[in-house]
C-alpha positions as CSV (number, residue, x, y, z in Angstrom):
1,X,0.0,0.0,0.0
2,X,1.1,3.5,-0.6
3,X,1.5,5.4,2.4
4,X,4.2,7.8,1.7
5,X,2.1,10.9,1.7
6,X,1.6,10.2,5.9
7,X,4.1,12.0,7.9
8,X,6.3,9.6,9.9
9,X,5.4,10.9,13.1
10,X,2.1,10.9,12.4
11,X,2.4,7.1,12.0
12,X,4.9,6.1,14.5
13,X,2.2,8.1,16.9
14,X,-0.7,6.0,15.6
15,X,1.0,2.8,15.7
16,X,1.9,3.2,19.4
17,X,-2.2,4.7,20.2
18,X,-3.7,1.5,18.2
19,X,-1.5,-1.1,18.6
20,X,-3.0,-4.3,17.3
21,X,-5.6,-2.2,15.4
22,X,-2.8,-0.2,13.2
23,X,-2.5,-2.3,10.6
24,X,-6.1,-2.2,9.6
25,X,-6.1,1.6,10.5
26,X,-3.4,1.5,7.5
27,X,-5.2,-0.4,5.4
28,X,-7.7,2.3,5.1
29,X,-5.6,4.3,3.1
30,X,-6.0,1.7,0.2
31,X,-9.6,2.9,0.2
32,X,-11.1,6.0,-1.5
33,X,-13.0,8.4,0.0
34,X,-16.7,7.9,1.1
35,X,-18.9,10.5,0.1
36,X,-22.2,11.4,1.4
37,X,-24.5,14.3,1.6
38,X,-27.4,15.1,4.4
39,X,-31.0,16.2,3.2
40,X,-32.2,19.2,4.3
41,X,-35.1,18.9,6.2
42,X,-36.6,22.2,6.1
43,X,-36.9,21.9,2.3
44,X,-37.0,18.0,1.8
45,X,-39.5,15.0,2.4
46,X,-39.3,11.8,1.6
47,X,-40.2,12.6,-2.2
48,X,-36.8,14.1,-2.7
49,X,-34.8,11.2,-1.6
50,X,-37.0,9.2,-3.5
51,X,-36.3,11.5,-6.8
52,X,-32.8,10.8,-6.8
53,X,-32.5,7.3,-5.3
54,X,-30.4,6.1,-8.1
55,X,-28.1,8.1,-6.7
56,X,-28.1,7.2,-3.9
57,X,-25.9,3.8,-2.2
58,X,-27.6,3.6,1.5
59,X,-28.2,6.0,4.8
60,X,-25.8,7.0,7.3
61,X,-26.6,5.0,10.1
62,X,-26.1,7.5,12.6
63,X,-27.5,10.4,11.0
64,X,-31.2,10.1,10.0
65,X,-31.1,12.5,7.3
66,X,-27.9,11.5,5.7
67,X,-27.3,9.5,2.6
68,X,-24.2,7.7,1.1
69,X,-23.6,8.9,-2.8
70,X,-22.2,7.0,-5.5
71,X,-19.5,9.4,-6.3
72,X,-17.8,7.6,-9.5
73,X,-21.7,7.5,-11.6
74,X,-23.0,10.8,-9.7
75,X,-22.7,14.8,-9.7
76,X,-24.4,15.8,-7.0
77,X,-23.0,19.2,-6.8
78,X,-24.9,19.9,-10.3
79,X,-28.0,18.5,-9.2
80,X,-30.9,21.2,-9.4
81,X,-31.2,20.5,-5.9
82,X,-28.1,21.2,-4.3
83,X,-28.8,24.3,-6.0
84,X,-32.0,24.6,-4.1
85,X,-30.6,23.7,-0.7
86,X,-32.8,20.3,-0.7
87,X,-29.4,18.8,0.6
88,X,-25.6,19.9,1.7
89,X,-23.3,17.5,0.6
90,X,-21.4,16.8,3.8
91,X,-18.8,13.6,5.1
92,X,-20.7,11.1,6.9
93,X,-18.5,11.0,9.9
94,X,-19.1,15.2,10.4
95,X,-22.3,14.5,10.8
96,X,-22.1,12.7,13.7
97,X,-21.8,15.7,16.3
98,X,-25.1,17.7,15.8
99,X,-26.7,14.3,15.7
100,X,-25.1,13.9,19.4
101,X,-26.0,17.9,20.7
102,X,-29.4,17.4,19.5
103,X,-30.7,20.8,19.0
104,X,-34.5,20.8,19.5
105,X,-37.6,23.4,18.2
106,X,-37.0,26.8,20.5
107,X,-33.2,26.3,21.7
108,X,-30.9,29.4,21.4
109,X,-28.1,27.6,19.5
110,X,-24.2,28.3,18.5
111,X,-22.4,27.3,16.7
112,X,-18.7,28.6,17.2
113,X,-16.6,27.5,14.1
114,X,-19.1,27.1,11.6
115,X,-17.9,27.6,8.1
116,X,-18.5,26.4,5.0
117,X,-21.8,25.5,7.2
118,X,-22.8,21.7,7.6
119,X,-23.0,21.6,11.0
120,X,-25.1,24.8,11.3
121,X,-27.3,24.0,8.8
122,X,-27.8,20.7,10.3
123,X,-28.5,22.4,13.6
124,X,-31.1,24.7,11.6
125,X,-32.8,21.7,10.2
126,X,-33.4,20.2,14.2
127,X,-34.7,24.5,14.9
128,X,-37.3,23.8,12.3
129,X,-37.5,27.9,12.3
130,X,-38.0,28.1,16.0
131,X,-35.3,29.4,18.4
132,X,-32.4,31.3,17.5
133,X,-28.8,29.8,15.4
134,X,-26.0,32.0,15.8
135,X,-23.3,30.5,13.6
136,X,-19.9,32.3,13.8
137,X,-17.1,31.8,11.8
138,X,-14.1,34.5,12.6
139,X,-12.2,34.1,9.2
140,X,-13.9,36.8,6.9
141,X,-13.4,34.9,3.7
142,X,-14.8,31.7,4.9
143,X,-17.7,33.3,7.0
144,X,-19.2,34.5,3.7
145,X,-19.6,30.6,2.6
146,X,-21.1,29.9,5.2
147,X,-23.4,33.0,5.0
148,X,-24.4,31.9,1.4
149,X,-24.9,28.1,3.0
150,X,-27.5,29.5,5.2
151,X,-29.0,30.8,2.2
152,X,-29.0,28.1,0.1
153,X,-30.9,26.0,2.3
154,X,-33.6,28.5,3.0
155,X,-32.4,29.2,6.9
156,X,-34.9,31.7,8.1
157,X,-33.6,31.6,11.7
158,X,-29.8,32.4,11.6
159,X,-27.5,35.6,12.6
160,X,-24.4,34.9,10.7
161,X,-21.7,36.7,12.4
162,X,-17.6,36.8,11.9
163,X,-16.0,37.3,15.3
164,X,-13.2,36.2,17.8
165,X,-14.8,33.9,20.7
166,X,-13.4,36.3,23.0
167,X,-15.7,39.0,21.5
168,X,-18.8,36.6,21.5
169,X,-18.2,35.7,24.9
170,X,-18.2,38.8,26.5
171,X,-21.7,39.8,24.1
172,X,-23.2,36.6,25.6
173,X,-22.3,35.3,28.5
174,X,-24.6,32.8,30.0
175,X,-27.0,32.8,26.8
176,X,-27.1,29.8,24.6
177,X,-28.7,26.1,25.2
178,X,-26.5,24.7,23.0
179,X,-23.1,25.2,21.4
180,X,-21.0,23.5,18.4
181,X,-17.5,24.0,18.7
182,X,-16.5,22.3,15.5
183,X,-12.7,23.3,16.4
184,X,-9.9,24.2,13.8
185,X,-7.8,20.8,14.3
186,X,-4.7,19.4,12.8
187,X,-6.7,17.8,10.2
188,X,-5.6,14.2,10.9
189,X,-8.9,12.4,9.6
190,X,-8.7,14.6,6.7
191,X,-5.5,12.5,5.1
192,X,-7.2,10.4,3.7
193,X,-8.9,12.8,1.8
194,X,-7.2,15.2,1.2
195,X,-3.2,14.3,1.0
196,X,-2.1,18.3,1.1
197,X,-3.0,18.5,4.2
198,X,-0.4,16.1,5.5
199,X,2.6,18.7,4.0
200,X,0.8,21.4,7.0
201,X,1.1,18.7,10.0
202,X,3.7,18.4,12.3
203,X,3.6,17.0,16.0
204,X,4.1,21.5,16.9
205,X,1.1,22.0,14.6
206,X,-0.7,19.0,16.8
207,X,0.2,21.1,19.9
208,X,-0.7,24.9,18.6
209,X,-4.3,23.9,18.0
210,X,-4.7,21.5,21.4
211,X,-3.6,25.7,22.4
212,X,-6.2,27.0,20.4
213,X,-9.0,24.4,21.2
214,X,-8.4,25.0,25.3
215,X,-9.1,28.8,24.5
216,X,-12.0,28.3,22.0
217,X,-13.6,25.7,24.9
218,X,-13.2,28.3,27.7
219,X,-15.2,30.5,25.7
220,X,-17.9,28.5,25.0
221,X,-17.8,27.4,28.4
222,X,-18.8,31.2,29.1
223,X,-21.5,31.3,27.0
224,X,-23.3,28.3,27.7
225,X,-26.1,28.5,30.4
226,X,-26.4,26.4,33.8
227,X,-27.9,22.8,32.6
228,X,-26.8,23.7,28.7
229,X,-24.6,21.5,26.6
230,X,-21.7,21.8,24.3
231,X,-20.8,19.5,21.7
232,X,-16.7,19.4,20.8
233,X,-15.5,18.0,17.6
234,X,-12.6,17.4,15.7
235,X,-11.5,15.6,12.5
236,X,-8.1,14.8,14.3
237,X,-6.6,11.7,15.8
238,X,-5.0,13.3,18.1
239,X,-5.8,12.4,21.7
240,X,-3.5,15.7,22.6
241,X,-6.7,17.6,20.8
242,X,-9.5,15.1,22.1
243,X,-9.8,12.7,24.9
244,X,-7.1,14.7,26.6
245,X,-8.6,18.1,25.3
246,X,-11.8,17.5,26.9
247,X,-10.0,16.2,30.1
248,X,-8.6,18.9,30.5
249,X,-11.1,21.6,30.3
250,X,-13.3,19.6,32.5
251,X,-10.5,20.1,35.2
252,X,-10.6,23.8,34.5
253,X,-14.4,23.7,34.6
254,X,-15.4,21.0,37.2
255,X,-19.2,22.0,36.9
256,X,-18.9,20.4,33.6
257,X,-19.6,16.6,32.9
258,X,-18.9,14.5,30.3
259,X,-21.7,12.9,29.0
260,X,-20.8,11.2,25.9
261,X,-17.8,10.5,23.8
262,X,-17.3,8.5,20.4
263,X,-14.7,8.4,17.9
264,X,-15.2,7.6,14.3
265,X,-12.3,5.3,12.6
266,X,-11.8,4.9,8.9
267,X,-11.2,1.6,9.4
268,X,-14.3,1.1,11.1
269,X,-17.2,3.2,9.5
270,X,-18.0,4.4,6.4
271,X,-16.3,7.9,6.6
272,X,-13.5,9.8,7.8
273,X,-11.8,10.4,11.4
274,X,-13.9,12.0,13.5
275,X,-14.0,12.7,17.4
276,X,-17.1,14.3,19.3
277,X,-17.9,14.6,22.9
278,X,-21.5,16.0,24.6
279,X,-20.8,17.7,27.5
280,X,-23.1,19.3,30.2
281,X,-23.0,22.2,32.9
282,X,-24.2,22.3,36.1
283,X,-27.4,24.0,37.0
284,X,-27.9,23.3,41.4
285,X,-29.3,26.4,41.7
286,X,-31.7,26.4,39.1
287,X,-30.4,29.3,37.1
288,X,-31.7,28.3,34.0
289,X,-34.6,29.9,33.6
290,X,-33.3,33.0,34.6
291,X,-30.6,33.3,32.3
292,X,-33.2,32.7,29.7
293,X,-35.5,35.8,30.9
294,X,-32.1,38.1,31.0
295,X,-31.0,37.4,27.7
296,X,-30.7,40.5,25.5
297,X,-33.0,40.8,22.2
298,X,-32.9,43.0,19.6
299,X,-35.0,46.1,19.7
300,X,-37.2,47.2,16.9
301,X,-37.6,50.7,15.6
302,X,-40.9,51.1,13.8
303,X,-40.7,51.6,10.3
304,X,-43.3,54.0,8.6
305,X,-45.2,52.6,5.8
306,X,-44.5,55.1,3.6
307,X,-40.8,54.1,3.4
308,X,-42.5,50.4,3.2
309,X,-44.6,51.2,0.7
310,X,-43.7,49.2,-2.7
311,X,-42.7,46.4,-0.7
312,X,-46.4,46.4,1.0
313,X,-47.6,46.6,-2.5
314,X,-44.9,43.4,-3.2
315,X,-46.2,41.3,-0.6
316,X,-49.9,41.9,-0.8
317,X,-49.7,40.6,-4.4
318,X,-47.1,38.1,-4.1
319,X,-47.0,36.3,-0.3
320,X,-50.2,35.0,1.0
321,X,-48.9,35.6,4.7
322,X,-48.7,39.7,5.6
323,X,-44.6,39.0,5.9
324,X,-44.6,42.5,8.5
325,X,-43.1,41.3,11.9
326,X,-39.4,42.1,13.0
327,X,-38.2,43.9,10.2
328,X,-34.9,46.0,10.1
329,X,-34.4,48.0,7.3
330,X,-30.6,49.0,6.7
331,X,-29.9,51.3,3.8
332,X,-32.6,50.3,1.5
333,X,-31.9,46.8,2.4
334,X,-34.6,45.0,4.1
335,X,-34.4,41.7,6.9
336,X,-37.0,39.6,9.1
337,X,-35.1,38.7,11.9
338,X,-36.3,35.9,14.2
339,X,-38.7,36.0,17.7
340,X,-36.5,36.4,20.1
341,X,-33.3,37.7,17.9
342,X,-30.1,38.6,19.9
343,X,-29.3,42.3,20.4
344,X,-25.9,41.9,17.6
345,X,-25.3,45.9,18.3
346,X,-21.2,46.2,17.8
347,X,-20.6,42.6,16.2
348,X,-19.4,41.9,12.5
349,X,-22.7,40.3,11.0
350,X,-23.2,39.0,7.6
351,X,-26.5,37.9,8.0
352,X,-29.1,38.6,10.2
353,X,-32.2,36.5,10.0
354,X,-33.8,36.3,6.5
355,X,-32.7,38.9,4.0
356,X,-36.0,39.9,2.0
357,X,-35.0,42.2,-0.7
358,X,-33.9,45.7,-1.9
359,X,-36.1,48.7,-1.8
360,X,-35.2,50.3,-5.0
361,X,-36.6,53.8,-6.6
362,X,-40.6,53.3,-6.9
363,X,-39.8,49.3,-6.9
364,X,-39.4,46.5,-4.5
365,X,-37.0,43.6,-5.6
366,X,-37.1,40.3,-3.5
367,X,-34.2,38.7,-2.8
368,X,-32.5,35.4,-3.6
369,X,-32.7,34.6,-0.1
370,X,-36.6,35.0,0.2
371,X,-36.9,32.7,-2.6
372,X,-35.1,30.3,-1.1
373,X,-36.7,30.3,2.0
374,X,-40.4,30.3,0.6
375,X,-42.5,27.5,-0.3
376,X,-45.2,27.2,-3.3
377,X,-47.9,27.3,-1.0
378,X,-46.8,30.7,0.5
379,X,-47.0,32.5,-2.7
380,X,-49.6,33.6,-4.7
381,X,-48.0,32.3,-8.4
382,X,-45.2,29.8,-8.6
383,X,-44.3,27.5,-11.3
384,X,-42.8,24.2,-11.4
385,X,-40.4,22.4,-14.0
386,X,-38.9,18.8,-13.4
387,X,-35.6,18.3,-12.2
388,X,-34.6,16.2,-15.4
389,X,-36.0,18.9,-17.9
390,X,-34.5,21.3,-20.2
391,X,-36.7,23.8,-18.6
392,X,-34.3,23.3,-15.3
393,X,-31.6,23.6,-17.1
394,X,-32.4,26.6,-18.8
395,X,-33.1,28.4,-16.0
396,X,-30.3,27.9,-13.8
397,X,-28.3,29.3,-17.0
398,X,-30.4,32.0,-16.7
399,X,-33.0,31.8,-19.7
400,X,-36.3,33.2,-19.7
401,X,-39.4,30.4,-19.6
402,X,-42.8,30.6,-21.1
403,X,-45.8,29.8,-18.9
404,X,-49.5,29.7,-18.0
405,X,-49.0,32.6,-15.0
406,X,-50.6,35.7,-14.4
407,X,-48.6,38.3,-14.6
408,X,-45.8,39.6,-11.7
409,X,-43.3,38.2,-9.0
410,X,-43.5,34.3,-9.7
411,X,-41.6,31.7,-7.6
412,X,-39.9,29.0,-9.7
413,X,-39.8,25.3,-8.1
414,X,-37.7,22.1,-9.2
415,X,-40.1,19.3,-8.4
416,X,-41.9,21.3,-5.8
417,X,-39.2,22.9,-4.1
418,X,-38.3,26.2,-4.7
419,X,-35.2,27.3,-6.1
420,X,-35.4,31.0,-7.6
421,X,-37.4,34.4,-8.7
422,X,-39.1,34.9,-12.0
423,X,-40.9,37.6,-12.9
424,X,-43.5,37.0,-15.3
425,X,-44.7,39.4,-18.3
426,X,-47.8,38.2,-20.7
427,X,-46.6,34.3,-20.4
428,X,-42.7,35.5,-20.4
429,X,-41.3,34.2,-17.1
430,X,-37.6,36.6,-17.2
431,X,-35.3,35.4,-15.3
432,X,-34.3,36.6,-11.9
433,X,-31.8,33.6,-11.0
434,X,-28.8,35.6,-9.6
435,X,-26.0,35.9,-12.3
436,X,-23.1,34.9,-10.0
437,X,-24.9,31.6,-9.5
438,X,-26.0,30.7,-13.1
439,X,-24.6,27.5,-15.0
440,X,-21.7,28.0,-17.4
């Protein structure tokens, strides 16, 4: 077997943690990569996986919503629906850790490190809409994937922020229910996958990040409240950065228990190295609820409906709900935010709840985002081609179409699910699929 792109102290440290099990740890280097991808489920049912089946090889068996792919005979990545957000194509193993926080309807989530975005919009798919995802990612660059993540798979319920821990921490202290810390890692389980990332490892690199990770944990630890958990991740090997990670910040923290702990091997499971453990804190004095009533929301200012005016006129002939309720309106850029959305005042946000559109001179022109986010039944004209059509195709190259709609705003749907604006003129459906997005 060809091993040669491993480091050598990467494997002289795996043979001495694994012992009888190195050889077959080895072995899995002979393998190719497992792909898989995880169905979104506030856009997906069970007619979506059942569209693309023949895609499909078999589920994840720890992750309900995930799927194995068969990547030699399959392009998911050019599907109409990834282009809809109906799934995020996502390693099995990474999918493991939300799966273990279990995020439920109404929590105030975080999610620390969260670019390009699986395990946030993972998280968002448990919210269901309902509570509050922060999802932070302090790299500029890399937060605005994951902002456009969020929008792909039609996250209503999200403030995407770009931040230092340290700064979130003192913003929230006490706040969230649950937290992802996804932590930057040495990258061990990524090998495998991706052999450049053996030429940035070294056993220093191994101990700079267990550096990093104690800081990142501290801060979470800060903003989590009494009886809350935090889920820690890596896609390292490296006990230095797990097992003795966690140890560690437990003896810094003792009001924090470890609940659970797994590690995923490649010579095990179908998927990469992974490492997750649930922890919980402490709540003997019942603080709970009381850290939920002191959390800080945003305040509205009321905006007057004259400024509002063409989109009022937007939504009272295109959205069959009223669409009124938390809006912020910066510049002539307009949001929704969700119930309960954190006071952000001073942070570095991308994205703050749903972006609904521009308000341009006499015009109101709905975003992307709202698209997205919609479904057929909340609009008053949509109009649906099939995922295997040239109609599809067409569109996402950004041709016009030509249908039986009455005339205006008109939400386009692959197979049901929505995926872009038209805007239809006399039968004409022009094409409002953004440019930067649009098939080659």
């Amino acid at each position: 077997m060809d091993t040669s792109f491993l480091p050598i102290d990467f494997i002289n440290r795996m043979e001495q943690d694994l012992g009888p099990d190195f050889h077959a740890f080895l072995r899995s280097y002979e393998k190719s990569k497992i792909s898989a991808l995880r169905f979104n489920p506030i856009k997906a049912d069970d007619k979506a996986i059942e569209n693309i089946k023949d895609m499909l090889t078999g589920p994840v068996k720890w992750s309900p919503n995930g799927y194995y792919y068969d990547d030699e005979n399959s392009r998911p990545g050019v599907h109409p629906y990834h282009h809809g957000g109906i799934y995020y194509i996502q390693d099995a193993s990474a999918q493991l850790p939300v799966e273990m926080l279990s995020p439920k309807p109404g929590d105030f989530c975080l999610d620390l490190c969260a670019a390009p975005g699986g395990k946030s919009t993972q998280i968002a798919g448990y919210l269901n809409g309902q509570g509050i995802l922060v999802s932070n990612e302090p790299m500029k660059n890399r937060a605005k994937i994951l902002s456009e993540n969020v929008e792909r798979l039609g996250i209503r319920n999200a403030i995407v922020t770009s931040e230092y821990p340290d700064k979130l921490a003192t913003k929230f202290p006490e706040y969230f229910d649950k937290i992802m810390v996804d932590a930057p890692c040495s990258g061990e389980g990524m090998f495998r996958k991706n052999h450049d990332a053996c030429t940035e490892w070294s056993l220093e690199s191994v101990e700079m990040c267990a550096a990093r990770q104690a800081e990142i944990l501290d801060r979470a630890y800060e903003m989590l409240i009494p009886g809350g958990r935090i889920c820690y991740s890596t896609c390292t090997f490296a006990k230095l950065e797990d097992e003795e990670a966690v140890a560690s910040f437990i003896s810094r923290h003792p009001d924090m228990t470890l609940i659970e702990e797994k590690r995923l091997w490649p010579h095990e499971v179908e998927g990469e190295g992974h490492y997750a453990a649930l922890l919980e804190k402490a709540d003997p004095e019942n603080r709970a609820e009381d850290c939920k009533a002191e959390r800080e929301t945003f305040s509205f200012k009321k905006i007057n409906d004259k400024i509002l005016n063409d989109y009022l006129i937007f939504i009272k002939d295109t959205l069959v709900d009223k669409w009124r309720d938390n809006l912020l309106l910066l510049g002539d850029l307009l949001y929704t935010l969700p119930d309960g959305c954190p006071d952000f005042e001073g942070l570095h946000v991308l994205r703050g709840g749903l972006f609904l559109g521009t308000l341009k001179k006499n015009r109101f022109e709905p975003s992307h985002a709202l698209a997205l986010a919609l479904k057929a039944d909340e609009v008053k004209r949509s109009f649906n081609v099939s995922s295997d059509s040239k109609e599809i195709e067409d569109y996402l190259k950004g041709q016009s179409l030509m249908g039986d709609v009455s005339d205006g705003w008109t939400l386009i749907t692959v197979d049901g699910y929505s995926i872009g604006w038209g805007k239809t003129v006399k039968g004409q459906i022009k094409n409002h699929y953004p440019k930067g997005l649009r098939k080659v």
